[in-house]
C-alpha positions, 0 to 999 in steps of 0.5 A, a space after each residue: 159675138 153676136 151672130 145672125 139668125 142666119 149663122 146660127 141657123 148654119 151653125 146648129 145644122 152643122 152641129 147637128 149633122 157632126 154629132 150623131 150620137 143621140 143623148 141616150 148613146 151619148 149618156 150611155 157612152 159616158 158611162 164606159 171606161 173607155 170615155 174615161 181612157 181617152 182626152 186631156 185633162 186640164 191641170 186642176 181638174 179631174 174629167 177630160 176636155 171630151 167629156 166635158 163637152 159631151 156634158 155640155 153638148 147634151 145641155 145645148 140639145 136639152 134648151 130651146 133654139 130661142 133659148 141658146 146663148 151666144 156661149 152655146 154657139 161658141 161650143 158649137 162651134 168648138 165641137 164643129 171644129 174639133 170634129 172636122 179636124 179629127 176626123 182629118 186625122 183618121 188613123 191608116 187602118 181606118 182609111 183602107 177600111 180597116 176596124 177603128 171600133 176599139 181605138 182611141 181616135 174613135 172614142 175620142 170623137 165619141 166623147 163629143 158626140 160624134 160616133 165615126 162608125 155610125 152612118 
């Protein structure tokens, strides 16, 4: 995959606009017992899909815009998707305005670095 400067552009604006929570929040998230509660887990490992991407969204912000990777804008682009199609799966207490702050539908976007309360 080789993209253009252009679509790399888009991509990292949109990744940048989706996940929300700064590396400190981030780090601080991962820390919790909720971060490890939510996500699947692949057979053979021991850490969730979610949090395995959290681990690598906070590598991406780290490197340089020059220095990313074409396997960098790939998971952009996996946690761009990820977001915007569980974002579309928001619970019902969620859309008549109820309280998400302690669900799993939250702390699953959360582990990719998205936080659906934060504005």
């Amino acid at each position: 995959m080789h993209l253009s400067p252009e679509d790399e552009r888009e991509i990292r604006r949109e990744f940048d606009r989706l996940t929300n929570l700064t590396q400190g929040e981030l780090r601080a998230w991962l820390e919790t017992p909720e971060s490890r509660k939510v996500g699947m887990v692949r057979k053979g490992e021991t850490e969730s899909v979610g949090r395995q991407s959290a681990r690598r969204i906070l590598a991406i912000r780290e490197t340089k815009a020059a220095d990313l990777a074409d396997a960098d804008y790939r998971h952009m682009k996996k946690v761009i998707g990820y977001c915007r199609r569980h974002l579309a799966q928001r619970p019902p207490a969620y859309k008549t305005g109820g309280d998400v702050t302690d669900t799993r539908w939250r702390w699953s976007l959360m582990n990719w670095a998205h936080d659906p309360l934060k504005r």
